[in-house]
C-alpha positions as CSV (number, residue, x, y, z in Angstrom):
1,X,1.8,137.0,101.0
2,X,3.1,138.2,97.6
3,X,5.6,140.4,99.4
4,X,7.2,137.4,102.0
5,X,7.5,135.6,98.6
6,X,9.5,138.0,96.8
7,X,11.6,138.6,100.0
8,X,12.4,135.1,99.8
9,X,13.5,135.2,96.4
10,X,15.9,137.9,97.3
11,X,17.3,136.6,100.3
12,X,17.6,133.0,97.8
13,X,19.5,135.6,94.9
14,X,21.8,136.8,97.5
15,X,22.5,133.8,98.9
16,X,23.6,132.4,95.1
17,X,25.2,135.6,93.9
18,X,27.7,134.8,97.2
19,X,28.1,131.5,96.0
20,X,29.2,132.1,93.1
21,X,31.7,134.9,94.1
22,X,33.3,131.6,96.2
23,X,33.4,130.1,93.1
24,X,35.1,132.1,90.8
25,X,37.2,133.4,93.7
26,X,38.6,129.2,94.0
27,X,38.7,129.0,90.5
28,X,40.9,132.5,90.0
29,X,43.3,130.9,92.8
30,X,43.3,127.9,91.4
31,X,44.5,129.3,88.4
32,X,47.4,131.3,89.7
33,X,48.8,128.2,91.4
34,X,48.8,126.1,88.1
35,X,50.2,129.4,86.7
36,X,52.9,129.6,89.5
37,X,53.9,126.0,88.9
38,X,53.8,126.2,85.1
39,X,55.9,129.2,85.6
40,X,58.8,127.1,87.2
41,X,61.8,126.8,85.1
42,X,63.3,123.5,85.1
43,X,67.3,123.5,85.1
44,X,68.5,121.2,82.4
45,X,72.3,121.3,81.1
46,X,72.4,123.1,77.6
47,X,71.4,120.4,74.8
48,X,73.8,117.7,74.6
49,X,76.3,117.7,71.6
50,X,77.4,114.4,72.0
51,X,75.6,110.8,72.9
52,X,77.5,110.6,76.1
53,X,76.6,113.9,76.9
54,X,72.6,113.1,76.2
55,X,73.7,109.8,78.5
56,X,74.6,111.5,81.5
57,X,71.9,113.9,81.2
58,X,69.5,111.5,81.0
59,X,71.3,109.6,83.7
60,X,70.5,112.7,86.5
61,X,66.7,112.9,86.0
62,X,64.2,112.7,88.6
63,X,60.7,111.7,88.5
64,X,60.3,115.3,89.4
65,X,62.3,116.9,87.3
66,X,60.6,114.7,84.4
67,X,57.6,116.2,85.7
68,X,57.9,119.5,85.8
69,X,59.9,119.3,82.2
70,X,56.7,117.7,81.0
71,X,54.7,120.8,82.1
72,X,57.0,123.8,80.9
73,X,57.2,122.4,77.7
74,X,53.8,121.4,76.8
75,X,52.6,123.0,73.6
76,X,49.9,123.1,71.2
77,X,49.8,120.1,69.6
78,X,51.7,116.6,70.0
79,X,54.0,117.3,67.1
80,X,55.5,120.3,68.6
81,X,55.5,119.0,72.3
82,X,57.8,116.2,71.4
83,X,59.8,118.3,69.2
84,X,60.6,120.7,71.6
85,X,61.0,118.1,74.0
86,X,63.7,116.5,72.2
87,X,65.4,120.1,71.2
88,X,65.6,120.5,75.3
89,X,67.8,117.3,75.5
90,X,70.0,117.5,72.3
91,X,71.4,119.1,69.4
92,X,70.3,118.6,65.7
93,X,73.6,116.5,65.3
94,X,72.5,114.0,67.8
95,X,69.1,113.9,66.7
96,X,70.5,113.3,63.5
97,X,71.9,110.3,64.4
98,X,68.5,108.6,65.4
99,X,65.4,107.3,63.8
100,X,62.4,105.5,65.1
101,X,63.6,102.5,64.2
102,X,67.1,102.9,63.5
103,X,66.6,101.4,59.9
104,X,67.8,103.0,57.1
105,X,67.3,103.3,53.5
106,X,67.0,99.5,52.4
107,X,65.9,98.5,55.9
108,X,69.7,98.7,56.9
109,X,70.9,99.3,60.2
110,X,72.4,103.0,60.1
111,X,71.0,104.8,62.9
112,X,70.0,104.4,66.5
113,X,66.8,103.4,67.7
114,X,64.7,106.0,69.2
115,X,62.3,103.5,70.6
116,X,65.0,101.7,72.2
117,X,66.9,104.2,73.8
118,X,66.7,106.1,77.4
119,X,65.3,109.2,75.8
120,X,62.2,107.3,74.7
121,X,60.9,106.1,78.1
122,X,62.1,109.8,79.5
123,X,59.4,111.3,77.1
124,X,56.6,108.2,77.2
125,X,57.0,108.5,81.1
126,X,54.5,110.2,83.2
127,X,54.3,114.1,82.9
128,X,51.7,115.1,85.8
């Protein structure tokens, strides 16, 4: 009786043990498809130098191209991510020209409005 029991238990290990190479076999391909995909360069224009440049380059995005921008340039933290982001689409001089609000010192209007321009819904939109 002891031994049909311990030949159970085996058969019950193999059985697992080739479960879990199934597993970890999806997981690995799994991983090299999000790999594959991450791995996808997305072809933006060089960063824009001018505001009707960053216009018309907003202008020809897709929901897919969004997309897949959203996943090449994902990094660490949300700081960066934006940052980056934003470097993708324009210069330092343009991004010069902005701030969240578009207030200046003494609450006067001196900049643009990040929050109200295209560039804002562009990075707030969907990236998955």
């Amino acid at each position: 009786m002891l031994l049909m029991q311990v030949g159970d238990i085996s058969r019950r290990i193999t059985r697992l043990e080739d479960m879990v190479s199934t597993v970890q076999e999806t997981l690995n391909n799994m991983q090299k498809e999000n790999n594959t995909s991450k791995s996808k360069l997305v072809n933006l224009p060089s960063p824009a130098s001018t505001h009707e440049e960053l216009d018309a380059t907003l202008g020809s995005l897709t929901d897919d191209v969004i997309a897949a921008l959203g996943r090449h340039i994902t990094k660490d933290s949300f700081r960066s991510t934006v940052r980056e982001f934003i470097k993708s689409f324009m210069k330092k001089s343009v991004a010069e020209t902005f701030s969240w609000s578009g207030l200046g010192y003494g609450r006067r209007h001196i900049k643009l409005a990040f929050r109200d321009h295209k560039i804002y819904t562009v990075l707030t939109s969907k990236w998955y």
